[in-house]
Each structure stands twice: as C-alpha cells, then as structure tokens.
N, C-alpha and C positions, 0 to 999 in steps of 0.2 A: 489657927482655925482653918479648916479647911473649904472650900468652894460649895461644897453640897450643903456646909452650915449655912455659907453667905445666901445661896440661893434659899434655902428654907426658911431663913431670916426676913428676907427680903420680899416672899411668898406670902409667911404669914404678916407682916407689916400691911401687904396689899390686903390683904383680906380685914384687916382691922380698920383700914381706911374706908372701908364699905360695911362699917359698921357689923363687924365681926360674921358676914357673908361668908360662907363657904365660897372659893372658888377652887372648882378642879381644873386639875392638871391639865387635860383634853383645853378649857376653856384657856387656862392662861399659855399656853401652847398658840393658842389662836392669836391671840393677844399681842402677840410675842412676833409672832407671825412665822416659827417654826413650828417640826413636827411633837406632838406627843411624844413621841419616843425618844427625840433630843431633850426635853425638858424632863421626862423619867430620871434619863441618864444624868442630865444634870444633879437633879435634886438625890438622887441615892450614890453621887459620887463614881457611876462607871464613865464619866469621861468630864473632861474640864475643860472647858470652850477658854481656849490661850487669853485671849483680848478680856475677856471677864476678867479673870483673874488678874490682868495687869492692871484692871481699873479699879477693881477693889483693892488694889496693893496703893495705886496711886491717890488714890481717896484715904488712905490709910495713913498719907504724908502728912494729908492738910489738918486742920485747925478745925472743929466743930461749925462753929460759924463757915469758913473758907468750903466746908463740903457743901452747906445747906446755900450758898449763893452758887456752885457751881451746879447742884442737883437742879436748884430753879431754873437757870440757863438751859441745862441739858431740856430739860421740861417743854420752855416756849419753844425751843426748837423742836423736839417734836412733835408738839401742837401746829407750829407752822408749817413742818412736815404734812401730815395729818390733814390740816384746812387745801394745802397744798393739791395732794393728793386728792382730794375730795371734789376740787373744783374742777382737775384735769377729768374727771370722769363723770363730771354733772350733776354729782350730789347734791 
C-alpha cells in the first residue's frame, strides 16, 4: 500500500466521523496546519512526508487493540496540545 492510500484512507475515515461530511482538501490542509498544496501532494502520491510513512509502517507492527490505545494517547496529547495552545493566546 502505498502512502497516498494511507492518507486517502485516513481522509475518508475523517470524513465519516463527521457523519459522512464532505471535507475538502483547502480545509483539512488547515486542520493539519499545513499548506493545500502539501496535502494535494500527499493525497495523489507526488511527494511522501518521510515521518508519515515511518508511523504508518510502525502502526503496521502493532496489534489491532495496541494501535487503537496508542491512537487514543496520541489523541489527548493533542487535545492537550490544543487546550495548550489556546490558553497561551486567551482563547
């Protein structure tokens, strides 16, 4: 499998979590917190962000169960990120 699947896998999941919501590329770019045109490239496989790839390789080690407790972790840390973030600028 290649990296432009994983990301378009990973794409449409998001969009299914939002009750089969369309989101575009422009927004989840945003989201992401890089440019549109990085997330293009991703998704139609003209370029492969190294560190993606090592994680979906490294995810690809674990156990069903083993991903879905490290996805949670990964999660509240970026939600702590996130609140983080939010308080240093007075939101």
């Amino acid at each position: 499998m290649e990296s432009k699947d994983l990301f378009n896998i990973l794409h449409n999941a998001v969009e299914a979590q939002h009750f089969g919501r369309k989101i575009s590329q422009k927004e989840m770019a945003k989201r992401l917190n890089i440019s549109m045109r990085t997330y293009q490239d991703w998704r139609l496989g003209n370029s492969k962000p190294q560190a993606a790839v090592a994680i979906f390789k490294m995810l690809g080690e674990l156990e069903d169960e083993d991903i879905v407790r490290v996805v949670k972790k990964i999660k509240r840390g970026l939600n702590d990120d996130k609140s983080k973030h939010n308080r240093e600028r007075g939101a």
